[in-house]
Legacy VTK file of the C-alpha trace (Angstrom):
# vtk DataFile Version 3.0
C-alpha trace
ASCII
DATASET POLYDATA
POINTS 71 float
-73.739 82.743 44.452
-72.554 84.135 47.958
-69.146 83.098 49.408
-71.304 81.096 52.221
-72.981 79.736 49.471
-70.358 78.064 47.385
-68.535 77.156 50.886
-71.686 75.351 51.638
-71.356 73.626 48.422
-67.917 72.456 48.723
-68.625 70.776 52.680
-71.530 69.112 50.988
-69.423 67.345 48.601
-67.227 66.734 50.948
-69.559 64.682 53.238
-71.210 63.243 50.451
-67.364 62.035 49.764
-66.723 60.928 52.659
-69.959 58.765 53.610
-69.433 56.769 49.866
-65.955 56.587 51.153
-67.124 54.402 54.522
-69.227 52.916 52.776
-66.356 51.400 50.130
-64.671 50.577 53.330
-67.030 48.796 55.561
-68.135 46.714 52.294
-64.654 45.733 51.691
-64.226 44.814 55.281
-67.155 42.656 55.421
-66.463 40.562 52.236
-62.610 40.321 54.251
-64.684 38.789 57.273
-66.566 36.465 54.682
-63.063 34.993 53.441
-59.761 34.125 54.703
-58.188 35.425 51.765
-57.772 38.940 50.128
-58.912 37.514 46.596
-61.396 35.405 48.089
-62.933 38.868 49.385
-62.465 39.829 45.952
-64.880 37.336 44.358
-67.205 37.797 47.129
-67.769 41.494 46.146
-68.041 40.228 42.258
-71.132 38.387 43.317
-72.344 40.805 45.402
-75.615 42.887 43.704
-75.297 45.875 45.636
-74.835 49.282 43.928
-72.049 48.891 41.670
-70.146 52.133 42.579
-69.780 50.590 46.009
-68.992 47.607 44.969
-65.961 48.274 42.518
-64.483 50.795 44.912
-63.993 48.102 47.368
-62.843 45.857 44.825
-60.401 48.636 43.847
-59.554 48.954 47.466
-58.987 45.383 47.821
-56.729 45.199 44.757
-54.620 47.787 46.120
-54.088 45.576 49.343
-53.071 43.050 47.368
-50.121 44.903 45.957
-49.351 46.327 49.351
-49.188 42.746 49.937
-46.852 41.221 47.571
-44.542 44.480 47.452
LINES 1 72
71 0 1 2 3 4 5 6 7 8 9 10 11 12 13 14 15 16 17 18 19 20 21 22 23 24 25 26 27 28 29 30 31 32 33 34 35 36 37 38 39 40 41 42 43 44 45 46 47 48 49 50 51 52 53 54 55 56 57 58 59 60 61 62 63 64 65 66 67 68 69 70
């Protein structure tokens, strides 16, 4: 494999990172705008059937704004 090659390789994952990444992020934000709470987001995404990888990073991401929020 070439230099170019495995430099191509690397900004791929990187993108590919970075879109599932948004993604985790504008899911969490929507179940936010479905609720008025942070775990009532929370049990929006656990009844939410979208891919699962999505889904329990934002519920990760969510978690972690909860301890944000009660440090």
């Amino acid at each position: 494999m070439t230099a170019n090659a495995e430099l191509a390789g690397q900004l791929r994952r990187q993108a590919d990172d970075a879109i599932a990444r948004r993604r985790v992020l504008l899911v969490a934000a929507v179940a936010l705008a479905e609720s008025t709470t942070i775990a009532g987001a929370r049990r929006v995404l656990e009844d939410w059937t979208g891919p699962a990888a999505i889904r329990d990073g934002a519920i990760a991401l969510l978690d972690g704004l909860t301890r944000q929020e009660d440090q």
